[in-house]
C-alpha positions as CSV (number, residue, x, y, z in Angstrom):
1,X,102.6,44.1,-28.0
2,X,101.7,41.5,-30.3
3,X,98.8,40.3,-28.1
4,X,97.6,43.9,-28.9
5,X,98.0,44.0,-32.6
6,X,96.2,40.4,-32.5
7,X,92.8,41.7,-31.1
8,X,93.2,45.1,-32.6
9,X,92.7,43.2,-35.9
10,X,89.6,41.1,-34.6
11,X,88.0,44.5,-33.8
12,X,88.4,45.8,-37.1
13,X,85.7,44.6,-39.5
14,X,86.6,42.6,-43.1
15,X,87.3,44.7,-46.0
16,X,84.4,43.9,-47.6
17,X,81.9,45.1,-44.8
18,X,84.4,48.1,-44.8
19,X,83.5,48.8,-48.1
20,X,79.9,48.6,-47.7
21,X,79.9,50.7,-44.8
22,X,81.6,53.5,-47.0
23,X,79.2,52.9,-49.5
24,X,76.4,53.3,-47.2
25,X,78.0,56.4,-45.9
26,X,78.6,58.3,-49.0
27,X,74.3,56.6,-49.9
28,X,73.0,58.7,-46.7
29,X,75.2,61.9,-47.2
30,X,73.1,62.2,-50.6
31,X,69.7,60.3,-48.9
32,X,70.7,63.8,-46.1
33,X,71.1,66.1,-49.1
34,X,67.7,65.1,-51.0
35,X,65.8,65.2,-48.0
36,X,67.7,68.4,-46.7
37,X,66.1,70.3,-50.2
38,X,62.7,68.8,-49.9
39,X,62.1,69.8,-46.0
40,X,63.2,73.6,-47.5
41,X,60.7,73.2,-50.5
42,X,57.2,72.4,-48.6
43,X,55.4,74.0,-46.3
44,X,52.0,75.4,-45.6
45,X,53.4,78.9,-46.8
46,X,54.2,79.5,-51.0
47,X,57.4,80.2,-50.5
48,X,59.7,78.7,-53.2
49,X,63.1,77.2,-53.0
50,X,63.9,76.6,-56.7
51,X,62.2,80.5,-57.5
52,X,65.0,81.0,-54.6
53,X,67.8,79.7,-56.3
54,X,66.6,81.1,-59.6
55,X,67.0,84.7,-58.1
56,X,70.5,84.3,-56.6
57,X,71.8,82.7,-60.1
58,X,70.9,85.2,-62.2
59,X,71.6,88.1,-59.7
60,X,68.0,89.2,-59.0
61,X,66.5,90.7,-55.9
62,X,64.9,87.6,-53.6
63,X,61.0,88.3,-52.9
64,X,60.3,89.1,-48.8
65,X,58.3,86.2,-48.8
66,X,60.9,83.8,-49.4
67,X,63.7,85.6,-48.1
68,X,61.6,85.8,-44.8
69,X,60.0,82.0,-45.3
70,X,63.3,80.0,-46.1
71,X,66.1,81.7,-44.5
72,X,64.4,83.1,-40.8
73,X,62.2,79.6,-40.6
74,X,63.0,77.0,-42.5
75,X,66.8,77.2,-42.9
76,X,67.5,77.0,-39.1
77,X,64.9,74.6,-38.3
78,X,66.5,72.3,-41.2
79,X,69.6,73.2,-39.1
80,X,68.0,72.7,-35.9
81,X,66.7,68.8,-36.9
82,X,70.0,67.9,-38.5
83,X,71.6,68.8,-34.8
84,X,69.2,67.1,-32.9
85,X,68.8,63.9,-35.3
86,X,72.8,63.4,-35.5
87,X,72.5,63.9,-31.8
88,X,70.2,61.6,-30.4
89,X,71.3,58.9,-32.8
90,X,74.7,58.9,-32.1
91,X,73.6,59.1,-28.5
92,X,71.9,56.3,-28.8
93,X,75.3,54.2,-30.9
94,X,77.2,54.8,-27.4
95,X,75.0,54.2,-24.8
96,X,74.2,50.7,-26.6
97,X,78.1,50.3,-26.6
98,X,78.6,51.6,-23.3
99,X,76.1,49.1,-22.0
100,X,76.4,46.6,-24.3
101,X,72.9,45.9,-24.5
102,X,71.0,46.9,-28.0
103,X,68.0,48.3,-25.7
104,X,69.8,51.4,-24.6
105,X,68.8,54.4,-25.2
106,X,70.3,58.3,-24.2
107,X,67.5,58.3,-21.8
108,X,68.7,55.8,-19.4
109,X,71.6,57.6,-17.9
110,X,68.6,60.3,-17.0
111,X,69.8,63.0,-19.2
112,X,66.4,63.4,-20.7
113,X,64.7,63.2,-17.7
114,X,66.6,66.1,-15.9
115,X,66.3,67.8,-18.9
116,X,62.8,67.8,-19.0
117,X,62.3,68.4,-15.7
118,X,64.5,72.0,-15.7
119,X,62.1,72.7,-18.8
120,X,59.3,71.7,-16.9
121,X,60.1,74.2,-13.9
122,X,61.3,77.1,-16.5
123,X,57.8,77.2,-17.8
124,X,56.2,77.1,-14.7
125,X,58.3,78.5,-12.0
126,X,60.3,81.1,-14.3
127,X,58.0,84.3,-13.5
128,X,59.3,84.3,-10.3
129,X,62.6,84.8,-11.6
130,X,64.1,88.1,-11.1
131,X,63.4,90.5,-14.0
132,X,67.0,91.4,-14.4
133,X,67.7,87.4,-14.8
134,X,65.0,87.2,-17.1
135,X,65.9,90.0,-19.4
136,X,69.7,88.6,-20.1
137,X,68.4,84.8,-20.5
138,X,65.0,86.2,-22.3
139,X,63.5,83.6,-24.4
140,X,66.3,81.2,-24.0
141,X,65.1,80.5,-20.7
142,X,63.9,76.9,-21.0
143,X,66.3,75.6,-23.6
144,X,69.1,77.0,-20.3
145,X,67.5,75.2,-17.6
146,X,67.0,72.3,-20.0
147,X,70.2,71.9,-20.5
148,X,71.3,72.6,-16.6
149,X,69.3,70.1,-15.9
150,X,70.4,67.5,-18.4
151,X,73.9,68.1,-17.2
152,X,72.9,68.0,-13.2
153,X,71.1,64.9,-13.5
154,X,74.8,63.3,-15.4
155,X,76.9,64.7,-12.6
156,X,74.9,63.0,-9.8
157,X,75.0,59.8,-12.0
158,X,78.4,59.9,-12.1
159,X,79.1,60.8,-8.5
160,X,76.9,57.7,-7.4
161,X,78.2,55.1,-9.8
162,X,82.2,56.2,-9.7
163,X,84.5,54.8,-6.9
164,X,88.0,55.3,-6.5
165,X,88.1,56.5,-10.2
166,X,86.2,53.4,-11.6
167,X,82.7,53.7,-13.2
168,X,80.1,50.9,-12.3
169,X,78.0,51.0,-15.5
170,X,75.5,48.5,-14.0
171,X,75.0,51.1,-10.7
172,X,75.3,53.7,-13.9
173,X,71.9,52.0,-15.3
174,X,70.0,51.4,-12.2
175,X,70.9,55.2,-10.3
176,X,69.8,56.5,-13.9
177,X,66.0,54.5,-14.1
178,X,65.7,55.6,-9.9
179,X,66.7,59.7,-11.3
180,X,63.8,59.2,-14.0
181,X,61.5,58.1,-11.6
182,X,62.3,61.0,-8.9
183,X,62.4,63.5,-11.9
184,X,59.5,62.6,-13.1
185,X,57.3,62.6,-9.4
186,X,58.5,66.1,-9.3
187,X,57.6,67.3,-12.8
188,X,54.1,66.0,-11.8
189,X,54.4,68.3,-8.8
190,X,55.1,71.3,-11.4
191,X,52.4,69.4,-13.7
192,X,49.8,69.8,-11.0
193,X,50.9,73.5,-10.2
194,X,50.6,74.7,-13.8
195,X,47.5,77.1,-15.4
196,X,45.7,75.9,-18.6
197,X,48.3,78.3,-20.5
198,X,51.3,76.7,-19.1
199,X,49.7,72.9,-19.6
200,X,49.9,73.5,-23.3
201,X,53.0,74.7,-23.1
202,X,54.3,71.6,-21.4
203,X,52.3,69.2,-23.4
204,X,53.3,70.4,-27.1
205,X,57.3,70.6,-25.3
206,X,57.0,67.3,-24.0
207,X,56.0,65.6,-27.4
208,X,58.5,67.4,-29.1
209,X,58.8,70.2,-31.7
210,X,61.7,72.0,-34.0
211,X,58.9,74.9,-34.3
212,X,60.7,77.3,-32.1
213,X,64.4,76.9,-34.3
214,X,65.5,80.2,-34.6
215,X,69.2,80.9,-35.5
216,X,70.3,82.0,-32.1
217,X,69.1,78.6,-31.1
218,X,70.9,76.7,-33.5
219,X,74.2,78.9,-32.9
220,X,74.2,78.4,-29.4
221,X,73.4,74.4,-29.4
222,X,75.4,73.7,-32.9
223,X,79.0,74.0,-30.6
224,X,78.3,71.5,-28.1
225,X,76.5,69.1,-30.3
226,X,79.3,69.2,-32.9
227,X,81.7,68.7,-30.7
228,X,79.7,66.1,-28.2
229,X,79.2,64.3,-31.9
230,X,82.9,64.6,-33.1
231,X,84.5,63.3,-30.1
232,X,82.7,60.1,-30.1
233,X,84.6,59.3,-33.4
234,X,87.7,58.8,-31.1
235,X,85.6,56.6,-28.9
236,X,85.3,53.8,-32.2
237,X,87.9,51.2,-31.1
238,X,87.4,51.5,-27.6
239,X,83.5,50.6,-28.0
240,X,84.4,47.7,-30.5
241,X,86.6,46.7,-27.5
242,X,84.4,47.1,-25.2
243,X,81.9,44.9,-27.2
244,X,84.5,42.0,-26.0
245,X,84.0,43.1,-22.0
246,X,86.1,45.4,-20.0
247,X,88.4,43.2,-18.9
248,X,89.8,42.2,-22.5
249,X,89.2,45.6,-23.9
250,X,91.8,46.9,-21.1
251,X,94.0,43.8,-21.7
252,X,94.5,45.3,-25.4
253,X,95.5,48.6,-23.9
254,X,92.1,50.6,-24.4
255,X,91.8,53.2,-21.4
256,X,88.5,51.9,-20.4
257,X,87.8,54.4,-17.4
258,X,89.1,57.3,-19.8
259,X,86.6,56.2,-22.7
260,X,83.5,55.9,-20.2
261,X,84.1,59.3,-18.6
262,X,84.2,60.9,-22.4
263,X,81.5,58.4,-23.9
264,X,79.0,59.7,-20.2
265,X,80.1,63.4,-20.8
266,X,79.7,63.4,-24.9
267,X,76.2,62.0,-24.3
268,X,75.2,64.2,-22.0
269,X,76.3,67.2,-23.9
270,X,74.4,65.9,-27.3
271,X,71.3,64.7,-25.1
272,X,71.0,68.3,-23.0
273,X,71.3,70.2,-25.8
274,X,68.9,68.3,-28.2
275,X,66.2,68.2,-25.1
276,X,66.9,71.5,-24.5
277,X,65.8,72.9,-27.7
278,X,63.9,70.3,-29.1
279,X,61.7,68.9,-26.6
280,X,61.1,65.0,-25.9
281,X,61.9,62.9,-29.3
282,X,62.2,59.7,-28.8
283,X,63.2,56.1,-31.0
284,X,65.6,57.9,-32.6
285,X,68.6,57.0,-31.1
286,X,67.0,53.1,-30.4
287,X,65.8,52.3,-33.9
288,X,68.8,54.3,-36.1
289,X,71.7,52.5,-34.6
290,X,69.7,49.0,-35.4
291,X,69.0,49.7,-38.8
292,X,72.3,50.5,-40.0
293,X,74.0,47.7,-37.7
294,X,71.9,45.4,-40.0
295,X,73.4,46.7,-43.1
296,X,76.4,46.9,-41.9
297,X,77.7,45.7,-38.5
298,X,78.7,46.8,-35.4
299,X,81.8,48.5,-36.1
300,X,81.8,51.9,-34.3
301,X,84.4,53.4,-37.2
302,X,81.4,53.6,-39.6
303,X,78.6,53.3,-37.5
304,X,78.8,56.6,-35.2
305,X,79.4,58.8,-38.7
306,X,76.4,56.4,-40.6
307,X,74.3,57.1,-37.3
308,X,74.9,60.6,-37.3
309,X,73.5,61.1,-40.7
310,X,70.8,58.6,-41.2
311,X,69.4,59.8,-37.4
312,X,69.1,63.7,-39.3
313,X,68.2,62.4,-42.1
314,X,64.8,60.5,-40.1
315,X,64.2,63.4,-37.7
316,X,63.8,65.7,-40.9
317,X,60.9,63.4,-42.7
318,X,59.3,63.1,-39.6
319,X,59.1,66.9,-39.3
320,X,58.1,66.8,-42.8
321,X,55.3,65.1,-42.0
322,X,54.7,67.0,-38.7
323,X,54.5,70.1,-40.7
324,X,52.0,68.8,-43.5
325,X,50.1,66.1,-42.3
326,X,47.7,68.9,-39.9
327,X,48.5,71.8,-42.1
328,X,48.4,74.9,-41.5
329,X,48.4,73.4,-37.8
330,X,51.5,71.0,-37.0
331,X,51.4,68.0,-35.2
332,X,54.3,67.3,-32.5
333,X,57.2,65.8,-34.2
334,X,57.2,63.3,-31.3
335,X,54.0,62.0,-32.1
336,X,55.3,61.1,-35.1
337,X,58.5,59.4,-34.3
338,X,56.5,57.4,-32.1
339,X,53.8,56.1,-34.6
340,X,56.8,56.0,-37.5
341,X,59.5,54.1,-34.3
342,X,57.2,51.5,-32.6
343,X,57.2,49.3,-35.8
344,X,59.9,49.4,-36.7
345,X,61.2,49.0,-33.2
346,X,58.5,45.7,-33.0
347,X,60.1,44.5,-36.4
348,X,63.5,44.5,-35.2
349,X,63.3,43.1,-32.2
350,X,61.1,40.1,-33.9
351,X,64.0,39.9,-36.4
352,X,66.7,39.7,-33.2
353,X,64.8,37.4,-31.2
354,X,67.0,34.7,-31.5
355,X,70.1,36.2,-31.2
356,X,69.4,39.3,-28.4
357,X,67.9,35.8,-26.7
358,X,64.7,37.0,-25.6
């Protein structure tokens, strides 16, 4: 017992990086909140936010246009990037803990890459779907078989990499890069099958948009991303343990198979659904968790939350920009995660050279 309380105060941070982690914290819920009323104020339309908020003060009727603009389009795609931001970055904090390499991405367990490819097949194949199928999925179809196959791709993961109830994370990494591969040979299949209609459809959902947020969207993902995201807050300790390797964190009585099976399952829940209605974004869950580890540490008590709201907080400028930048057109959101990630990626890993020993 006392060997436990020993190392369960070496993986707790010092006070004073505790205190600048809440301080960060409480700096990015109101960084969320700023950005949060900008993304609702511009737009190619007119429509007005603070004429908005005028109207509901003082009691008065709210114009069509901004009624329309603010609450059927931009309210749930403000909801939709918060969801997929908090998502993919907190993704992103536990597959780097999982695999305790700072390179790790939700991608490399091949959620994203199953994902894509039931999107990839919905668009193309999904006309000869029975009409009666069609009619109760409707225009939900992809963001379903995105998801499906976001959650098909984890359960053949886990089914090659588990034996006799233990999890080989290093067969976990290689079984995922060999089901990205094979998922994407037979999305170029689909690829190579499509008409020029369905080519732009795949292209502007492969580089990622929040244009199609609606609010049944957002009410079916919001569940399994708020809860994916929530339960990874129990996952804290046993990732700081984990940090140490396997064998110690189980020597300090951290269930290690129990916390791999939740940490696989949570990311595959936030991943699918993000993919599934969002399309292919990527850097956010690589550069977010290396950001706020430089500000403050690797403790997982303050680093899933920080992660959570600095990754909405990015995926909501960038579709700012998305939105602008071309107007009236809009540019794929993951164009622009790209051009805004790379650096920034480059810049950190020059910063980490020495230490990540590259």
């Amino acid at each position: 017992m006392s060997i436990a309380l020993e190392h369960d105060e070496l993986i707790k941070p010092p006070k004073d990086r505790r205190a600048t982690a809440r301080r960060v914290t409480f700096a990015l819920f109101l960084l969320l909140c700023l950005v949060s009323a900008i993304s609702l104020s511009i737009g190619a339309s007119e429509a007005s936010l603070r004429a908005t908020i005028s109207d509901l003060i003082s009691g008065r009727e709210v114009s069509d246009l901004n009624r329309i603009v603010l609450w059927d389009i931009r309210l749930p795609r403000l909801a939709m990037g918060m969801l997929v931001g908090a998502a993919l970055a907190v993704s992103g904090v536990v597959m780097q803990g999982l695999f305790r390499n700072p390179l790790a991405d939700p991608g490399i367990v091949g959620v994203s890459a199953g994902a894509g490819l039931g999107a990839i097949s919905a668009i193309i194949l999904g006309s000869y779907l029975p009409a009666a199928l069609l009619s109760v999925v409707g225009n939900g179809l992809v963001a379903v078989a995105a998801f499906l196959g976001g959650w098909a791709s984890v359960l053949i993961l886990y089914r090659v990499s588990t034996r006799r109830g233990q999890t080989s994370v290093a067969t976990m990494l290689l079984a995922g890069i060999a089901l990205g591969a094979l998922s994407g040979a037979v999305s170029g299949v689909l690829v190579y099958m499509a008409d020029d209609q369905q080519l732009r459809d795949l292209t502007f959902w492969g580089m990622g948009s929040l244009a199609g947020a609606t609010w049944i969207k957002v009410v079916t993902v919001a569940p399994i991303i708020l809860i994916a995201v929530v339960s990874t807050q129990f996952l804290a300790r046993a990732l700081n343990g984990m940090a140490m390797g396997e064998a110690v964190a189980h020597h300090i009585g951290i269930p290690v198979q129990r916390s791999k099976n939740l940490a696989i399952l949570a990311v595959a829940a936030a991943t699918g659904a993000a993919v599934a209605v969002s399309g292919g974004i990527g850097f956010i869950g690589i550069v977010v968790p290396h950001l706020l580890r430089l500000g403050t540490g690797p403790d997982h008590h303050r680093l899933l939350m920080n992660s959570a709201l600095l990754g909405a907080s990015l995926l909501l400028c960038a579709d700012m920009i998305s939105r602008v930048i071309v107007a009236p057109a809009e540019l794929p959101i993951g164009i622009v995660t790209a051009i805004l990630g790379t650096p920034v990626f480059l810049w950190i890993l020059l910063r980490r050279h020495g230490t990540m020993g590259m």
